[in-house]
Short mmCIF file of the C-alpha atoms (twelve columns), coordinates in Angstrom:
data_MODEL
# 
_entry.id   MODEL 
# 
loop_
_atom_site.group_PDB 
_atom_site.id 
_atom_site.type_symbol 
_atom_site.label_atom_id 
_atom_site.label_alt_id 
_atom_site.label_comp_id 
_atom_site.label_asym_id 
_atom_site.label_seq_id 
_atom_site.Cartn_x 
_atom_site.Cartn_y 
_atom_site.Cartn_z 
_atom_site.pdbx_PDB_model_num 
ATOM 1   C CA . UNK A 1   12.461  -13.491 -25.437 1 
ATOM 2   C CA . UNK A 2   13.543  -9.781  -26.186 1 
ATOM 3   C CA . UNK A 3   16.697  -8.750  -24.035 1 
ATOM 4   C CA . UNK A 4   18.869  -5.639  -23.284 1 
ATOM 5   C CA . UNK A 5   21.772  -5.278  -25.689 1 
ATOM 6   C CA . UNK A 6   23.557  -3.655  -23.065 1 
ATOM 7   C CA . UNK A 7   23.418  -3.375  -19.359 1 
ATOM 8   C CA . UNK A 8   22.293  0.227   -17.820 1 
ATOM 9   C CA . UNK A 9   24.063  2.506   -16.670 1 
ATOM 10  C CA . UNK A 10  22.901  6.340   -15.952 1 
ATOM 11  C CA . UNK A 11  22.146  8.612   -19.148 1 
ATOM 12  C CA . UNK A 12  21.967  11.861  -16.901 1 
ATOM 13  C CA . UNK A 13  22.165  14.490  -19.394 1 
ATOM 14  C CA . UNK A 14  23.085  12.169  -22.544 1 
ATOM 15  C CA . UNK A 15  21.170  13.697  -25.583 1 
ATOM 16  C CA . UNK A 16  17.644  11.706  -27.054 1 
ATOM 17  C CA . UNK A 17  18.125  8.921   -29.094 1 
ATOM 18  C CA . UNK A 18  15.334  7.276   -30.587 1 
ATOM 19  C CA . UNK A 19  15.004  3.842   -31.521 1 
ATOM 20  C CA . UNK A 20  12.072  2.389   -33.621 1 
ATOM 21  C CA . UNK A 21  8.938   1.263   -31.945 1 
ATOM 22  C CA . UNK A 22  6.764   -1.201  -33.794 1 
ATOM 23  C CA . UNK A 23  4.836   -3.917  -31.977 1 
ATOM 24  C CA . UNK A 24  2.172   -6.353  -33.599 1 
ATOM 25  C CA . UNK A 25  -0.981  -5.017  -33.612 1 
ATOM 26  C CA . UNK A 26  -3.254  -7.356  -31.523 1 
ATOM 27  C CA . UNK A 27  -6.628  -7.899  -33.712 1 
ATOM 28  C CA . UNK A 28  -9.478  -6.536  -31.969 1 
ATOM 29  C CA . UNK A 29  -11.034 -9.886  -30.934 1 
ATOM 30  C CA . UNK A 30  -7.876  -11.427 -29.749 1 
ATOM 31  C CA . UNK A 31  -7.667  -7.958  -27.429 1 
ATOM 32  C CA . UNK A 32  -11.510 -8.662  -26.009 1 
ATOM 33  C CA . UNK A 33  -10.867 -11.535 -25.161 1 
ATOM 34  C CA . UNK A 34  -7.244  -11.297 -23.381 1 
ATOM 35  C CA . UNK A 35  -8.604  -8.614  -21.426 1 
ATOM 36  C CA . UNK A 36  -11.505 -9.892  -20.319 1 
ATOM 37  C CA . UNK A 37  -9.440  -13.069 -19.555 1 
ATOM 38  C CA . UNK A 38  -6.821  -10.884 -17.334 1 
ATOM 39  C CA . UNK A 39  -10.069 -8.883  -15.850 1 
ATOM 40  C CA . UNK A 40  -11.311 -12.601 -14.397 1 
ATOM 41  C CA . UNK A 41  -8.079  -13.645 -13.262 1 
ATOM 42  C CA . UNK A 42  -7.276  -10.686 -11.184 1 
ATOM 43  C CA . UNK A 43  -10.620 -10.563 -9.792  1 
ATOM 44  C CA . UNK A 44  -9.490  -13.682 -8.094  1 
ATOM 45  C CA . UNK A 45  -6.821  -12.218 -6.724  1 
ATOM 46  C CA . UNK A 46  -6.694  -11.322 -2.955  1 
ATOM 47  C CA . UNK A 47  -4.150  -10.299 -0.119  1 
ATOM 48  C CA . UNK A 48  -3.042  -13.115 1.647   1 
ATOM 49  C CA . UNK A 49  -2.074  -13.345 5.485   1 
ATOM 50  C CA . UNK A 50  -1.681  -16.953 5.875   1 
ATOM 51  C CA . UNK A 51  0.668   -18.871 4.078   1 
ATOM 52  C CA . UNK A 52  1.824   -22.421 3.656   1 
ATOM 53  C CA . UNK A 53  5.662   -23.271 4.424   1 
ATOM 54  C CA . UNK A 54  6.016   -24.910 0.805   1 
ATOM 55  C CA . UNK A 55  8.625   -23.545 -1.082  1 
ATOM 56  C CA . UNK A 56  8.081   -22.108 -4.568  1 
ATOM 57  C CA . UNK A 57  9.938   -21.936 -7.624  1 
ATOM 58  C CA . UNK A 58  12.907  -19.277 -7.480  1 
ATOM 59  C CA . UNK A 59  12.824  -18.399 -10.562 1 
ATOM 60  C CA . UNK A 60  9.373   -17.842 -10.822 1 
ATOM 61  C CA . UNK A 61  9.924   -15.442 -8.149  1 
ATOM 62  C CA . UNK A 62  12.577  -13.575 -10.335 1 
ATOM 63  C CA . UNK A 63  10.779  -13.479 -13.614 1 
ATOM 64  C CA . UNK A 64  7.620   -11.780 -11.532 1 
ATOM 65  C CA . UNK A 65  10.207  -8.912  -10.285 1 
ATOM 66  C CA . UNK A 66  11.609  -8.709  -13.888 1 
ATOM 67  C CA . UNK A 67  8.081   -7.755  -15.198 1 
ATOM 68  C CA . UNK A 68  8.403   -5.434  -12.204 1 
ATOM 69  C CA . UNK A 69  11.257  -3.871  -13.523 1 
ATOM 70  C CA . UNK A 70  9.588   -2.880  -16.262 1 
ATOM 71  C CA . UNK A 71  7.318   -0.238  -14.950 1 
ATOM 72  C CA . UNK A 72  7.461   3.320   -16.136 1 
ATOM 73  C CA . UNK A 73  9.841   5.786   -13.577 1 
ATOM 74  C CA . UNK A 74  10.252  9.214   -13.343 1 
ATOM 75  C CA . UNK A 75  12.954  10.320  -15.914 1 
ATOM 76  C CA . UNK A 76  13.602  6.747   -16.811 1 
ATOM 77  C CA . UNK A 77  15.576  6.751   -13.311 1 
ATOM 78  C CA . UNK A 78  14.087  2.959   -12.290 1 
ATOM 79  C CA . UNK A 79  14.508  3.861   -8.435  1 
ATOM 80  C CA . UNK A 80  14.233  0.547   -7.127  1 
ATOM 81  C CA . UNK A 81  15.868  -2.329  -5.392  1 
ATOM 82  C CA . UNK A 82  13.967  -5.800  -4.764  1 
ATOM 83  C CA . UNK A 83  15.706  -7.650  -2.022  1 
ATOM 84  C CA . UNK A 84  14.948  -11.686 -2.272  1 
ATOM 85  C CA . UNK A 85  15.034  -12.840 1.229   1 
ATOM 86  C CA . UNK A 86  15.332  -16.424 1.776   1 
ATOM 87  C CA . UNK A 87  17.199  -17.065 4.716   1 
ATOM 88  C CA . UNK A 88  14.904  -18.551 7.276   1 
ATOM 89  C CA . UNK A 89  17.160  -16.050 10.548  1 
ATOM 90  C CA . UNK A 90  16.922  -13.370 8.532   1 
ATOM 91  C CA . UNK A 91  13.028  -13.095 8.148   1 
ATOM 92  C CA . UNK A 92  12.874  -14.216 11.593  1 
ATOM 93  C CA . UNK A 93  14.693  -11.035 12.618  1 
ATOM 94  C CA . UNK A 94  12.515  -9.397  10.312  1 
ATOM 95  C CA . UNK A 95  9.114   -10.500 11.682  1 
ATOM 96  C CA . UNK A 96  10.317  -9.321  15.515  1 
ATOM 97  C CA . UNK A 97  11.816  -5.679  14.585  1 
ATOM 98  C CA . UNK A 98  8.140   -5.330  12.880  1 
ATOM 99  C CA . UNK A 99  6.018   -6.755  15.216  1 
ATOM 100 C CA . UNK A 100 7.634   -4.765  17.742  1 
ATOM 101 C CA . UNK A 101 7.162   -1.831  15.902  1 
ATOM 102 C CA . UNK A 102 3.144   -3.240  15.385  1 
ATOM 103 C CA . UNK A 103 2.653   -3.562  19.115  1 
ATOM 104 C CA . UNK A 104 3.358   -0.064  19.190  1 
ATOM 105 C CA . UNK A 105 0.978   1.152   16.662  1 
ATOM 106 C CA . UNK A 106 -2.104  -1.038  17.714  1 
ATOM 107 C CA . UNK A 107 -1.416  -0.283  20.846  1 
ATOM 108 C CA . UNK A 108 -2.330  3.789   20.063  1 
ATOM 109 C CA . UNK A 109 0.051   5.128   17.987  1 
ATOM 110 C CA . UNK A 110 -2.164  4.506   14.446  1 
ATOM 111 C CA . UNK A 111 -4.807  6.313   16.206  1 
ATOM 112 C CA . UNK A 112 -8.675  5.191   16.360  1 
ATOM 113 C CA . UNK A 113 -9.866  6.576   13.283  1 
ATOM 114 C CA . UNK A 114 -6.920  4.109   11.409  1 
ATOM 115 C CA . UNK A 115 -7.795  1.425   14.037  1 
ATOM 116 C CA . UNK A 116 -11.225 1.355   12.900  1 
ATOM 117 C CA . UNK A 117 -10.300 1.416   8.889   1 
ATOM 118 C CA . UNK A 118 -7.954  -1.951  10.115  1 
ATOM 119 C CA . UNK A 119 -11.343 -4.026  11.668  1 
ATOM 120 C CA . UNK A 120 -12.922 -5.278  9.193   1 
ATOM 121 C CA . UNK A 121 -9.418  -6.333  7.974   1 
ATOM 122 C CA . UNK A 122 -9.159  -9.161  11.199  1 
ATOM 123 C CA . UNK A 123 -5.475  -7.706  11.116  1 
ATOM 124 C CA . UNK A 124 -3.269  -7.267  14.551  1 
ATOM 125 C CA . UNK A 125 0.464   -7.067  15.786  1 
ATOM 126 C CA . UNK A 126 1.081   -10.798 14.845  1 
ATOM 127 C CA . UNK A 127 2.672   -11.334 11.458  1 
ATOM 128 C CA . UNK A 128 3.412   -14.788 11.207  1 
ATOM 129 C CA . UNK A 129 3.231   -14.384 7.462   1 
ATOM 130 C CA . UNK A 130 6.752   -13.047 7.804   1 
ATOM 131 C CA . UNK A 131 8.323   -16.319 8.647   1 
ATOM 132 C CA . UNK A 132 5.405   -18.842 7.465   1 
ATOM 133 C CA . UNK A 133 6.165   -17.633 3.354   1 
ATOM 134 C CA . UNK A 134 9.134   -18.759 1.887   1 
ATOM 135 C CA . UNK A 135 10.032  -15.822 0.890   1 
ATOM 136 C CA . UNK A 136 9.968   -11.931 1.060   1 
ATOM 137 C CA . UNK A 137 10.270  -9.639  -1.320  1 
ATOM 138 C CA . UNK A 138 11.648  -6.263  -0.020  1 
ATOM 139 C CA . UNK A 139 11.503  -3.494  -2.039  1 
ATOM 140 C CA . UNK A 140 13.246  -0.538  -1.946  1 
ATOM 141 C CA . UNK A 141 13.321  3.091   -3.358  1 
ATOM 142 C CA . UNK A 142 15.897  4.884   -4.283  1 
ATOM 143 C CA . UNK A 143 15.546  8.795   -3.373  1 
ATOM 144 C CA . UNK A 144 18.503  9.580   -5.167  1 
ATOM 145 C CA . UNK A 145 20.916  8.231   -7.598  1 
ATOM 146 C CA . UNK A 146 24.407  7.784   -5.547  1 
ATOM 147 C CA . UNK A 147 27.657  6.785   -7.507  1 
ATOM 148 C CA . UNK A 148 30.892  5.121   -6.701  1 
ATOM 149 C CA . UNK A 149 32.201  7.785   -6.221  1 
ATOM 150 C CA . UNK A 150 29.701  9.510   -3.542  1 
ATOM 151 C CA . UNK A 151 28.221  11.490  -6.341  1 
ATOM 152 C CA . UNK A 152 24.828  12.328  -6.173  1 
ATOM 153 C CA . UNK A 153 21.537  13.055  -8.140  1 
ATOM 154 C CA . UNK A 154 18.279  13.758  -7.717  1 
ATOM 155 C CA . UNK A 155 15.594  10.923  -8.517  1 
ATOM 156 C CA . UNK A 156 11.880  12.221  -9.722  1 
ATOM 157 C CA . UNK A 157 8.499   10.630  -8.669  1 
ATOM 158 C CA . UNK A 158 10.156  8.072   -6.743  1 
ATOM 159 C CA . UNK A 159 7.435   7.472   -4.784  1 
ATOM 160 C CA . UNK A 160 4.561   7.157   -7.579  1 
ATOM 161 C CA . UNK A 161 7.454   5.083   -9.668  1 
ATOM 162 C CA . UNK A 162 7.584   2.657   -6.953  1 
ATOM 163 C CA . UNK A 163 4.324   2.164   -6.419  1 
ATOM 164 C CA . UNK A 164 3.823   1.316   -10.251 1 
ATOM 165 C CA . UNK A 165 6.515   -1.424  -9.677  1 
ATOM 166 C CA . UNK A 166 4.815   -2.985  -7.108  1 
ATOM 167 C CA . UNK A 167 1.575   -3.099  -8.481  1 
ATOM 168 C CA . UNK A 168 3.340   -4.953  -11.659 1 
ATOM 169 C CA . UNK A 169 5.097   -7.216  -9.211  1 
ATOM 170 C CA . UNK A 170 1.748   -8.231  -7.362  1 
ATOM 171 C CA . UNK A 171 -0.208  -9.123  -11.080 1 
ATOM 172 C CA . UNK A 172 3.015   -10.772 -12.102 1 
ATOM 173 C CA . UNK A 173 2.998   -13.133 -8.877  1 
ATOM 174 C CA . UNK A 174 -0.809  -13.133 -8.988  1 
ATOM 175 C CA . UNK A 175 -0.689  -14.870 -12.776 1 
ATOM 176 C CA . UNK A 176 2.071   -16.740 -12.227 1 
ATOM 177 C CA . UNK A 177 0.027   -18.899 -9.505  1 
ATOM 178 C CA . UNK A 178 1.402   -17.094 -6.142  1 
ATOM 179 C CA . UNK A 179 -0.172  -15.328 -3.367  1 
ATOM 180 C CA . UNK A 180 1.119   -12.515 -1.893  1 
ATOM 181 C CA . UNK A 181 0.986   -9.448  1.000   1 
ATOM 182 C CA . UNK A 182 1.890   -5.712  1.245   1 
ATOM 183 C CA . UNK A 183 3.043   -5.495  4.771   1 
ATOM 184 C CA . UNK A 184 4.257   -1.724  5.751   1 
ATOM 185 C CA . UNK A 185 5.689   -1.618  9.128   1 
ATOM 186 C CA . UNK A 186 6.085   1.224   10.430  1 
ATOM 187 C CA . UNK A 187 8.433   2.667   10.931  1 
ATOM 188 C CA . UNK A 188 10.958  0.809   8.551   1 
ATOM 189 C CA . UNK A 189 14.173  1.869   8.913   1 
ATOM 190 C CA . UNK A 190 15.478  -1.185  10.468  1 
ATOM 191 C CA . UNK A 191 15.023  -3.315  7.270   1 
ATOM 192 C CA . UNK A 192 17.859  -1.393  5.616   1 
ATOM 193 C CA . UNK A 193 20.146  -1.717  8.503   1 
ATOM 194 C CA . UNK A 194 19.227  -5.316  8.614   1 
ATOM 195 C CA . UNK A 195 19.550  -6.010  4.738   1 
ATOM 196 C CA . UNK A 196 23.068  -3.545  4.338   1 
ATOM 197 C CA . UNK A 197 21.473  -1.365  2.054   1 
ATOM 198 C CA . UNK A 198 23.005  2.151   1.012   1 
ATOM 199 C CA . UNK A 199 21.941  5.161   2.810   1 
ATOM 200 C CA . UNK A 200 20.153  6.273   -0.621  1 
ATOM 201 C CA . UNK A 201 17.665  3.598   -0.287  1 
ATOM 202 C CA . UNK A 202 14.320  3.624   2.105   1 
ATOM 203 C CA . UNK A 203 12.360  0.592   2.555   1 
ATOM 204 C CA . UNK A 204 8.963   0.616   0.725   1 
ATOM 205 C CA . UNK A 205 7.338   -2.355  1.561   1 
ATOM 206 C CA . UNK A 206 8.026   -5.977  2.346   1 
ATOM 207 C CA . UNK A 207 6.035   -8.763  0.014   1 
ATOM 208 C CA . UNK A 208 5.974   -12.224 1.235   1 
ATOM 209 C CA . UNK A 209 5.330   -14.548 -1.299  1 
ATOM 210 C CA . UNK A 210 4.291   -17.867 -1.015  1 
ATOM 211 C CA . UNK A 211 1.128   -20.260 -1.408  1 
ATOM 212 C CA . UNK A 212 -1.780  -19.947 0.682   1 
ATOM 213 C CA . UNK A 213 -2.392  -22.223 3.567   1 
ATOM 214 C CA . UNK A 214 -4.651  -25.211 3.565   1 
ATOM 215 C CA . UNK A 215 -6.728  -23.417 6.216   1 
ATOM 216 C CA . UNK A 216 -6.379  -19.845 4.849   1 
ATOM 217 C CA . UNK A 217 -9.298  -17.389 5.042   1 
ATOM 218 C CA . UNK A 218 -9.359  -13.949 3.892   1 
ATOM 219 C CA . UNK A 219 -11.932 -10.936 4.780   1 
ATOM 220 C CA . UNK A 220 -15.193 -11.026 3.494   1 
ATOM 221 C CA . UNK A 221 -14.507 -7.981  1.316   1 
ATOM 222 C CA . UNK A 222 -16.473 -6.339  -1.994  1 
ATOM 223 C CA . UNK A 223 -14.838 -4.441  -4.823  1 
ATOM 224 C CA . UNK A 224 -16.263 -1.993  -6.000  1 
ATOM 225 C CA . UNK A 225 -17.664 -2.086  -9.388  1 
ATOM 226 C CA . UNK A 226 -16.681 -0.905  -12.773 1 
ATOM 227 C CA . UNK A 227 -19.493 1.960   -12.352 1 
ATOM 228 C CA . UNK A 228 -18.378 2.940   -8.977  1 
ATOM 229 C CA . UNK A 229 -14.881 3.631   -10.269 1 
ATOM 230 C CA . UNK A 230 -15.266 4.553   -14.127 1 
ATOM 231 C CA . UNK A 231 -15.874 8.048   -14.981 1 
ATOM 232 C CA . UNK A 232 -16.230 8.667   -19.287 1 
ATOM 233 C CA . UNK A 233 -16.895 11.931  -20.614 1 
# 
């Protein structure tokens, strides 16, 4: 298992150093068939909205937001933070500050045209998945870079690195056997209040993570296919 040498800490303004760069090449029939292995095992993948109390490995957990960690960031600034919630009061608190921010948006505020989007979707202003997982992941991102000492600097494409993370999070939990849910309340502002975050850091979304329930359904959904979303020139 490859590991830092060092722990990070910011480079702002540090000149380039390269290091060498020279992983295996995978032969070209190993590469087939990995990817069309990983292209059949996230096709199985789907959002989950029921989930069964039964707790899940820890660690499992943290290796899947250590792959997320790896994603690519704007100036190598890595503007995350993924907050493990286990504690049964805490997501409790969680699920009624967002359902009480739900009730407000199905109730008008998300507007018809969003309303309509949501149908098909079977979702509402109960999230029981909120306290039914074990656990949530809650990830924030950084908007700016803020040091011991106050000192501040600006983060770049915070909101597209983010989104990279979380996408690596979901195949990592995905592969590793878990199912898992993008839930954006909104607004979010009281997850950072409730978690003690810094004032640098905005909620992004909160992941529960769990396995589904015996009686889980999901939507009747369809992809859409390679063609529909593969241009080549």
């Amino acid at each position: 298992m490859t590991t830092s040498r060092k722990s990070w800490s910011p480079v702002h303004g540090e000149p380039y150093r390269p290091v060498p760069y020279r992983p295996a090449r995978m032969p070209a029939e190993e590469s087939r068939a990995r990817a069309a292995e990983l292209r059949e095992r996230m096709a199985e993948r789907r959002t989950v909205r029921r989930f069964a109390p039964d707790p899940v490995p820890e660690q499992v957990i943290r290796d899947a937001i250590a792959c997320a960690a790896t994603a690519p960031s704007g100036a190598h600034q890595q503007p995350w933070t993924f907050v493990l919630v286990k504690d049964p009061e805490v997501r409790r608190r969680i699920r009624e500050a967002a359902e009480a921010e739900e009730r407000l948006s199905y109730d008008g505020r998300l507007g018809e045209e969003w309303l309509t989007a949501l149908r098909p979707l079977g979702t509402d202003e109960v999230k029981p998945h909120l306290t039914d997982a074990p656990h949530l992941i809650v990830v924030f991102q950084q908007r700016y870079w803020l040091g011991p000492d106050g000192t501040k600097r600006k983060h770049y494409y915070v909101d597209e690195s983010v989104g990279i993370a979380v996408g690596m999070l979901l195949s990592a939990l995905h592969l590793s056997g878990l199912a898992a849910l993008v839930h954006t309340p909104s607004p979010m502002g009281f997850l950072r209040a409730e978690l003690g975050r810094p004032v640098n850091e905005k909620a992004f979304a909160v992941i529960p993570v769990g396995h589904p329930a015996a009686d889980c359904e999901v939507p009747d959904l369809v992809r859409k296919s390679l063609d529909q979303v593969l241009v080549e020139r």
